[in-house]
N, C-alpha and C positions, 0 to 999 in steps of 0.2 A: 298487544304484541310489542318485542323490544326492538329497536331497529341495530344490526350488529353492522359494525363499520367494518367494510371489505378495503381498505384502502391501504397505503403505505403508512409503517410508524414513522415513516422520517419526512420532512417539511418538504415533499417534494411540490415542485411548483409545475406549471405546464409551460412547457417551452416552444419556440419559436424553431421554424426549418435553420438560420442562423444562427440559431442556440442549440439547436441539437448535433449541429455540425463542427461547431468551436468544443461542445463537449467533448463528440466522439473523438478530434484530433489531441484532447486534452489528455484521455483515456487512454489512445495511442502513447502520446507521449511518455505518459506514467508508465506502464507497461514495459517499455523500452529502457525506463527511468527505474524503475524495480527490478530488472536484470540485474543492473549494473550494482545497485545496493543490497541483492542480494549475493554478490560475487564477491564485493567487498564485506559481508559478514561472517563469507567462508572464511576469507582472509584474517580477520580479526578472531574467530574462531579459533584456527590453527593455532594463531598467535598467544593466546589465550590459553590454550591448554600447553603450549610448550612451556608458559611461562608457571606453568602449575605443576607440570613434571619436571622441570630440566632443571637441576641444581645449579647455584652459583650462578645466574641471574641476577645483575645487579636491582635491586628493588623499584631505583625510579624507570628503569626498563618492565619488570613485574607491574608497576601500578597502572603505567599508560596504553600498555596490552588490555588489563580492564577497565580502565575509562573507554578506550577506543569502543571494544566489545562492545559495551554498553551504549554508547552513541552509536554504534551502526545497528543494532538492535530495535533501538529510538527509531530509527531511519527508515527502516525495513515495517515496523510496526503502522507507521503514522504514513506510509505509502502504501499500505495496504485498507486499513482504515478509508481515508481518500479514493482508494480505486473501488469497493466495497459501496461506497456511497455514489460514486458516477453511476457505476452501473446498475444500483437501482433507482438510480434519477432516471435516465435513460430507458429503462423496463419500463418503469411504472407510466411513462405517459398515456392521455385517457384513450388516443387515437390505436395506442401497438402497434406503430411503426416501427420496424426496426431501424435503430439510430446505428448502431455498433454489433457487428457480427462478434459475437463469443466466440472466438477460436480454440481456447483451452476445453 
């Protein structure tokens, strides 16, 4: 017989009641910290498309609406990433305790 590993693919470690508490405020934090970078990618969004329809647009105004776009995309990306890996840090420990109530 083959032994199949029921575990997490990601290097989760087992954590300590004061490591699971410093996450869940971590994860809090992010959370609160991913509103905000997603509000700012509407922003740059907008900006982004105006500068794609709206004629007469000076170009270095046009290029820095897409660098920006693109840096808060980065932003939004690698915050999601990050909160994606808390929370199955946080799942997966062996005990299932819950560390962090899921709200969404």
């Amino acid at each position: 017989m083959t032994t199949v590993y029921t575990g997490s693919v990601f290097g989760i470690r087992e954590l300590t009641d004061e490591q699971r508490a410093a996450t869940g405020k971590e994860l809090a934090w992010l959370e609160a910290d991913l509103i905000r970078r997603r509000n700012r990618l509407a922003y740059w969004s907008l900006r982004k498309t105006q500068a794609e329809t709206i004629p007469g647009i000076r170009e270095e105004l046009r290029q820095s609406a897409f660098y920006f776009h693109a840096r808060a995309e980065e932003l939004v990306n690698s915050g999601e990433r990050l909160r994606a890996y808390l929370v199955a840090e946080l799942q997966d420990q062996p005990d299932h305790r819950p560390a962090y109530q899921y709200a969404h």
